[in-house]
C-alpha positions as YAML, in Angstrom:
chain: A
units: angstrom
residues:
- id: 1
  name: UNK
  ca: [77.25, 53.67, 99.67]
- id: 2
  name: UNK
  ca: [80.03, 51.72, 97.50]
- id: 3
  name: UNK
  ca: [80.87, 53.42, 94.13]
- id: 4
  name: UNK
  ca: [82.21, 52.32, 91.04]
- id: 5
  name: UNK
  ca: [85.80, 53.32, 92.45]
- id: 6
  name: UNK
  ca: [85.97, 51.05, 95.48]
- id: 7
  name: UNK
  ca: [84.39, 48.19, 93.43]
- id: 8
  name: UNK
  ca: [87.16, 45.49, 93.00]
- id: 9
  name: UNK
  ca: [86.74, 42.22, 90.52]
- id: 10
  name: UNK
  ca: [85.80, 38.87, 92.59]
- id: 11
  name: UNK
  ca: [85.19, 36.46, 89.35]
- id: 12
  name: UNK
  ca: [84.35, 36.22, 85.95]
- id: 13
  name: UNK
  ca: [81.16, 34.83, 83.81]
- id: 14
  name: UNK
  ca: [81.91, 32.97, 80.56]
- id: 15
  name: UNK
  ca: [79.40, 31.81, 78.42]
- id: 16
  name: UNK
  ca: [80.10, 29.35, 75.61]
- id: 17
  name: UNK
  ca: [77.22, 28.73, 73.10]
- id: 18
  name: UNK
  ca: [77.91, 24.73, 71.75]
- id: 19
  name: UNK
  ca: [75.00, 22.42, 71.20]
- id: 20
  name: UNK
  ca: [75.73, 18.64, 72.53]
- id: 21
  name: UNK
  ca: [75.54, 17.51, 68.37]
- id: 22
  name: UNK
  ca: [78.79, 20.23, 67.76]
- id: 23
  name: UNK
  ca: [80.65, 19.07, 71.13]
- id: 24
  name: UNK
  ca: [80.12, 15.47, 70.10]
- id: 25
  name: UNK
  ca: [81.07, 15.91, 66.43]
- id: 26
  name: UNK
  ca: [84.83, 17.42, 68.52]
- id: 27
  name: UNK
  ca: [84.87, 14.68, 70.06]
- id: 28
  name: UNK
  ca: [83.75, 15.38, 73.53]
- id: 29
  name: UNK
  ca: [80.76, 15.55, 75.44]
- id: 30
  name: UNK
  ca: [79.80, 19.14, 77.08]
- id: 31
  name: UNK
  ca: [79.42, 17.67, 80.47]
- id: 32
  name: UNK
  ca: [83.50, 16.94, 79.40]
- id: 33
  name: UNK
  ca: [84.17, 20.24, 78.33]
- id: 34
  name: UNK
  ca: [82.71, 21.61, 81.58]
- id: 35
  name: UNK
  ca: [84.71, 19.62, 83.69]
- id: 36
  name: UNK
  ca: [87.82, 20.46, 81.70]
- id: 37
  name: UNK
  ca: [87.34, 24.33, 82.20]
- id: 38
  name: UNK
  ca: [87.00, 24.19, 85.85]
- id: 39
  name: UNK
  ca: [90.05, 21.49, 85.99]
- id: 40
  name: UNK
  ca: [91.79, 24.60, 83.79]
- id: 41
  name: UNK
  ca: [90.73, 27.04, 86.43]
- id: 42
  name: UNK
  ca: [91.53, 25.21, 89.11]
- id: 43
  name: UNK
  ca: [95.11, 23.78, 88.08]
- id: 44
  name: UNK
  ca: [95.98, 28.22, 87.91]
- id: 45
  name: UNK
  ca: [94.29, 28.77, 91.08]
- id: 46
  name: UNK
  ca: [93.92, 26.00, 93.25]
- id: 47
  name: UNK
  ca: [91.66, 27.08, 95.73]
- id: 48
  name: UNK
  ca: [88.96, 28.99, 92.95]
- id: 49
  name: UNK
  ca: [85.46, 28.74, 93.85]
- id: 50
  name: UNK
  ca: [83.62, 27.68, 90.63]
- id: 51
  name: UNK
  ca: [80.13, 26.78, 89.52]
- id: 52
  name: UNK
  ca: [78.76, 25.80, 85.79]
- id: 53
  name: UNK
  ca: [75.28, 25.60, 84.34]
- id: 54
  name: UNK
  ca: [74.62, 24.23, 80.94]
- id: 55
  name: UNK
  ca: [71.67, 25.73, 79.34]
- id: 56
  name: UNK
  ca: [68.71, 24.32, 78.15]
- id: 57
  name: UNK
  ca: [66.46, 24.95, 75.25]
- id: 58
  name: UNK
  ca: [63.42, 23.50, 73.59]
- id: 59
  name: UNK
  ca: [64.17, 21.12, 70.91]
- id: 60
  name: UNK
  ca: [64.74, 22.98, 67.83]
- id: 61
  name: UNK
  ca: [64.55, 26.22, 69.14]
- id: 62
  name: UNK
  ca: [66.00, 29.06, 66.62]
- id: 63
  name: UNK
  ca: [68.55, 31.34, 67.28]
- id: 64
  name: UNK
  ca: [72.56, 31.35, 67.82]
- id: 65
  name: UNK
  ca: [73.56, 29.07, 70.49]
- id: 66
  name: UNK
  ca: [75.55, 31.75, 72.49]
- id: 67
  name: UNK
  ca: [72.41, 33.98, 72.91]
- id: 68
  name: UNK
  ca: [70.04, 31.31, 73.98]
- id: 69
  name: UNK
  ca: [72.60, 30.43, 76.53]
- id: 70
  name: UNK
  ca: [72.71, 34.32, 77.57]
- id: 71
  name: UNK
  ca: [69.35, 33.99, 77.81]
- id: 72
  name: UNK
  ca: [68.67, 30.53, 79.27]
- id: 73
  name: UNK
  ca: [71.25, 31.63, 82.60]
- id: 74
  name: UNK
  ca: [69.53, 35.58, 82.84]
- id: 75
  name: UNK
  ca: [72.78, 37.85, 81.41]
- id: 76
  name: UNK
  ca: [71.86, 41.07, 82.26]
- id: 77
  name: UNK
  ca: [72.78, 42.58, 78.87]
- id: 78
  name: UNK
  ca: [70.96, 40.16, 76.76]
- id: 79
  name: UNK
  ca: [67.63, 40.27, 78.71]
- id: 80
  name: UNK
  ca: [68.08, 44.06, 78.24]
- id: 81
  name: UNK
  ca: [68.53, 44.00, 74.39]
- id: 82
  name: UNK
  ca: [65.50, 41.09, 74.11]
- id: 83
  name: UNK
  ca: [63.50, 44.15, 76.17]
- id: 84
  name: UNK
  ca: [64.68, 46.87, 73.53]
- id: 85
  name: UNK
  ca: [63.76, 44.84, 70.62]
- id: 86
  name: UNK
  ca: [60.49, 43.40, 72.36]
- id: 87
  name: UNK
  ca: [59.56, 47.68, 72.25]
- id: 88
  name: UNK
  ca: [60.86, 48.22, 68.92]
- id: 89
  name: UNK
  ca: [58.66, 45.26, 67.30]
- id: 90
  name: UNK
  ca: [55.96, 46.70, 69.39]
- id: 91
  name: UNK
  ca: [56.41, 50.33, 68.97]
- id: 92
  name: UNK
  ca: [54.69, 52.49, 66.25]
- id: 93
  name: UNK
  ca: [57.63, 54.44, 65.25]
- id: 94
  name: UNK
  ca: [60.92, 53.29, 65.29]
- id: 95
  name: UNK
  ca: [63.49, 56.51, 64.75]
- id: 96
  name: UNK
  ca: [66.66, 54.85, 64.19]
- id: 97
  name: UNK
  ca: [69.70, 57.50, 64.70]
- id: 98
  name: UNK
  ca: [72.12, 54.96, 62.98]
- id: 99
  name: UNK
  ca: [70.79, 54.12, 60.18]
- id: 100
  name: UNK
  ca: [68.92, 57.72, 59.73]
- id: 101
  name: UNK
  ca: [65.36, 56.29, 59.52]
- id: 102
  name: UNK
  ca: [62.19, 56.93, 61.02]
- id: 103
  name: UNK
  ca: [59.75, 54.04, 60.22]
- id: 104
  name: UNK
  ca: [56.18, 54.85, 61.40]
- id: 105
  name: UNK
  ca: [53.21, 51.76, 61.29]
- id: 106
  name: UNK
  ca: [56.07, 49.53, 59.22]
- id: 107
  name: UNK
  ca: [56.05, 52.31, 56.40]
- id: 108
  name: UNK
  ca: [59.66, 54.57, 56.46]
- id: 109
  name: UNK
  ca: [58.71, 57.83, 56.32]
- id: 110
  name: UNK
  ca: [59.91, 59.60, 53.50]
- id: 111
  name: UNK
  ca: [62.39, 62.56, 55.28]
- id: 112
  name: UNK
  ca: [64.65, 64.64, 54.11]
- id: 113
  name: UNK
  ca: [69.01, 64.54, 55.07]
- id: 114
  name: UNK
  ca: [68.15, 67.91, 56.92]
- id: 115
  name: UNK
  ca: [64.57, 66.98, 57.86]
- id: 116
  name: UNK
  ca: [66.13, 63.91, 59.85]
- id: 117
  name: UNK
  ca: [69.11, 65.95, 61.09]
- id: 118
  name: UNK
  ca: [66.71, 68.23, 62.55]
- id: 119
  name: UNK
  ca: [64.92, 65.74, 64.33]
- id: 120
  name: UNK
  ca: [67.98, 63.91, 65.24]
- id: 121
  name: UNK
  ca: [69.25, 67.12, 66.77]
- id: 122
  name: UNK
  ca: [66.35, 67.39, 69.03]
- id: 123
  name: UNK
  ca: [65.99, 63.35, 69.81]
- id: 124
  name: UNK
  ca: [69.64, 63.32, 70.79]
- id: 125
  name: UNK
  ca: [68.89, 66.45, 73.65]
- id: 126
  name: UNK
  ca: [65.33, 64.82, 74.68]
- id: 127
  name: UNK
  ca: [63.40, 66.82, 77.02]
- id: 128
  name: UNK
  ca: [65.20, 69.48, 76.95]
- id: 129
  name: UNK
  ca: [64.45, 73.07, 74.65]
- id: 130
  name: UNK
  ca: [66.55, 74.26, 71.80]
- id: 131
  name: UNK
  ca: [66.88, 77.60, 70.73]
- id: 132
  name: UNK
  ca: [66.09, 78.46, 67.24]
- id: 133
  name: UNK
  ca: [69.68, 80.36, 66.33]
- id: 134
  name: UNK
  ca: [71.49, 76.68, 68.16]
- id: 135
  name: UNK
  ca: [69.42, 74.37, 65.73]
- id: 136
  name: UNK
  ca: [70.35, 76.28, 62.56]
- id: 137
  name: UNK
  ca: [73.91, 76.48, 63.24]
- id: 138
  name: UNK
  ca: [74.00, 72.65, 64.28]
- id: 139
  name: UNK
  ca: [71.91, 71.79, 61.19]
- id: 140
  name: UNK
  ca: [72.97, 74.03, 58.51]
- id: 141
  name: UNK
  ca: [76.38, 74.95, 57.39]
- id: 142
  name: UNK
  ca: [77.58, 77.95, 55.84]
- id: 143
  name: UNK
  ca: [77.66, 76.23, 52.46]
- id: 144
  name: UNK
  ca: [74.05, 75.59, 52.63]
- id: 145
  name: UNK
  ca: [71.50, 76.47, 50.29]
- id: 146
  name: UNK
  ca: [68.44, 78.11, 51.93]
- id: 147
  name: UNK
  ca: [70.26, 78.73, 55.69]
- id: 148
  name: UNK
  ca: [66.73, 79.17, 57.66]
- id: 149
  name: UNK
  ca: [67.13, 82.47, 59.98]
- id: 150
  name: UNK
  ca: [65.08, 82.17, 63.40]
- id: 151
  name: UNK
  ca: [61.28, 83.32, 61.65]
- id: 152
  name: UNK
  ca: [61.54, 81.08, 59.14]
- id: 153
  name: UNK
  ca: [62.79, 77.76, 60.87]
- id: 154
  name: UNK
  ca: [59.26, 76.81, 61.80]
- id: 155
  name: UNK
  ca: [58.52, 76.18, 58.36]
- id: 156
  name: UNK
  ca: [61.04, 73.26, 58.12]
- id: 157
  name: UNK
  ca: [59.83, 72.25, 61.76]
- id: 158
  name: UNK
  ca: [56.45, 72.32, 60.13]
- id: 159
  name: UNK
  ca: [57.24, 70.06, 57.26]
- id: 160
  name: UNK
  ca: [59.20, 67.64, 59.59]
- id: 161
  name: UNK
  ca: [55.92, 67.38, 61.40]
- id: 162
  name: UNK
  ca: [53.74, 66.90, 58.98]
- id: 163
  name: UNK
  ca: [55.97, 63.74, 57.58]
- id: 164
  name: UNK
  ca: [55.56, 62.82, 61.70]
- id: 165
  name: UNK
  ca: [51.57, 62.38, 60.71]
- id: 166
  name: UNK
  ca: [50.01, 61.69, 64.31]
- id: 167
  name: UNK
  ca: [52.82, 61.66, 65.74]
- id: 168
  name: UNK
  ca: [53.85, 65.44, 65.17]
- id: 169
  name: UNK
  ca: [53.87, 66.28, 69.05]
- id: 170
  name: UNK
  ca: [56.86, 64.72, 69.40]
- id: 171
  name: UNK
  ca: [58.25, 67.88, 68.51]
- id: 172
  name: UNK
  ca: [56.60, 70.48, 70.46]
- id: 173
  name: UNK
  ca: [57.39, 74.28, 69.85]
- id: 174
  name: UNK
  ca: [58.14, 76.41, 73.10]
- id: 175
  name: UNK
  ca: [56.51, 79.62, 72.57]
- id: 176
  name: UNK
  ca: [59.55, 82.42, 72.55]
- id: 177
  name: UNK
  ca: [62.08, 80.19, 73.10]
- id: 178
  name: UNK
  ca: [62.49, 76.85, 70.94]
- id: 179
  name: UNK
  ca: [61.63, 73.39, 69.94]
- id: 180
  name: UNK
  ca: [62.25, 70.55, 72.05]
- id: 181
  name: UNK
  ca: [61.42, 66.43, 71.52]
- id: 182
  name: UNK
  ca: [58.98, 64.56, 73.93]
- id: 183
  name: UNK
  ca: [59.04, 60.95, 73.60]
- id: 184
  name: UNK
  ca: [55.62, 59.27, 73.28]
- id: 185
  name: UNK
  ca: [54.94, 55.93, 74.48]
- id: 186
  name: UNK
  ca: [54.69, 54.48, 71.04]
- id: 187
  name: UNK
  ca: [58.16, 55.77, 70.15]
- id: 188
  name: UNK
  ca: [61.23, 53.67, 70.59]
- id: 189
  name: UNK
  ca: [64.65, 55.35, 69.44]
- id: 190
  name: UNK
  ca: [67.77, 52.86, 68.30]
- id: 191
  name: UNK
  ca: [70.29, 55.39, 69.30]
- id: 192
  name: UNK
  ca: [73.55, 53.25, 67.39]
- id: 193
  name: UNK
  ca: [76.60, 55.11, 66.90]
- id: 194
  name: UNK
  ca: [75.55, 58.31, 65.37]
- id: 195
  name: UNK
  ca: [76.79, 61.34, 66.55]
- id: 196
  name: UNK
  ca: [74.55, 64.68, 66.74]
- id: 197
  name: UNK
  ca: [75.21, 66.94, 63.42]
- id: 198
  name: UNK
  ca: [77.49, 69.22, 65.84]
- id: 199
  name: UNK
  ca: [79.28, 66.47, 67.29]
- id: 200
  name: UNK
  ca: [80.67, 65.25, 64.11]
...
C-alpha cells in the first residue's frame, strides 16, 4: 500500500479562469495564451510532458470564470464544495459552527450564546457521549452566572431542544452517562473555522 510519505510530486494542475472577450480585450487569443504557457514550461524543462484543456460553458452562464473552469475539467475540490452546498440548499437545518447559526426550514432559530455553545460542543464530538461534569466545564466558566451542576444541566439541554422543534433527537440523552449529537439526514453542518468552546 503507498502512503502519503512515499508519495513524491510528478506535475502540477493550473487553472486560469479568462473568458475569450477578456483575453481578446489583452490582446491575445486564449488558444495564444495556451500555447505560450506550455512554450514557458517547456523552454525550463525541455523534455516536460504537458497537456491543456480550455473549458467550455453555455453562453451566458453565471458564475466566476475560475470556478466554471474547476468545474468544466472535474477539480476534485470544487465538485466537492458544489456537493456540500447542493446538501446545504437541500437540507432542513443548516447548523453553521462559523457563523454560530442554526437555520431550520429557512427560519434561524432563535438560540442562545450558551444554547449554541452547547450544541456546538456536542456537534464538534459527533457520535460520541459527553459527560455531564465535561459539558459544563467546556461551556460555562467560572465567571458565569447560573453554572448548571450535573441534575440541573438537562434543563438547558431541554430548552436547546425545544428551539431544535422536530429536530430535537439530534441531541439524544444517554441514560447515566451523557448527551451526545446524532446527525439526521436532513442536517448538514458548515463546520468553518470555529473552534470548540474548550479549544479556544
Amino acid at each position: 500500500m503507498t502512503t502519503s510519505s512515499s508519495r513524491e510530486p510528478r506535475g502540477f494542475a493550473l487553472y486560469v479562469g479568462i473568458s475569450e472577450a477578456d483575453a481578446r480585450a489583452a490582446g491575445i487569443s486564449l488558444q495564444q495564451l495556451v500555447t505560450d504557457l506550455k512554450k514557458t514550461v517547456n523552454d525550463h524543462v525541455p523534455h516536460a510532458e504537458t497537456h491543456a484543456a480550455i473549458a467550455l460553458a453555455p453562453e451566458g452562464a453565471g458564475g466566476r470564470h475560475l470556478d466554471i473552469v474547476r468545474m468544466a475539467l472535474h477539480d476534485p475540490i470544487a465538485l466537492g464544495k458544489l456537493a456540500h452546498d447542493k446538501a446545504a440548499r437541500e437540507s432542513r437545518v443548516v447548523i453553521d459552527i462559523s457563523r454560530r447559526r442554526v437555520v431550520i426550514d429557512d427560519e434561524q432559530a432563535a438560540l442562545t450564546y450558551k444554547e449554541f455553545s452547547l450544541l456546538q460542543f456536542l456537534v464538534l464530538r459527533e457520535g460520541q457521549t459527553v459527560n455531564r461534569d465535561v459539558i459544563i466545564d467546556a461551556v460555562w466558566s467560572d465567571g458565569d452566572e447560573d453554572v448548571p451542576v450535573a441534575r440541573t444541566i438537562d434543563v438547558h439541554i431541554r430548552r436547546l431542544r425545544s428551539k431544535l422543534g422536530r429536530y430535537e433527537d439530534i441531541v439524544r440523552t444517554v441514560r447515566g452517562v451523557g448527551y451526545r449529537f446524532d446527525r439526521h439526514a436532513d442536517v448538514t453542518i458548515n463546520y468553518g473555522v470555529a473552534q470548540s468552546p474548550d479549544m479556544i
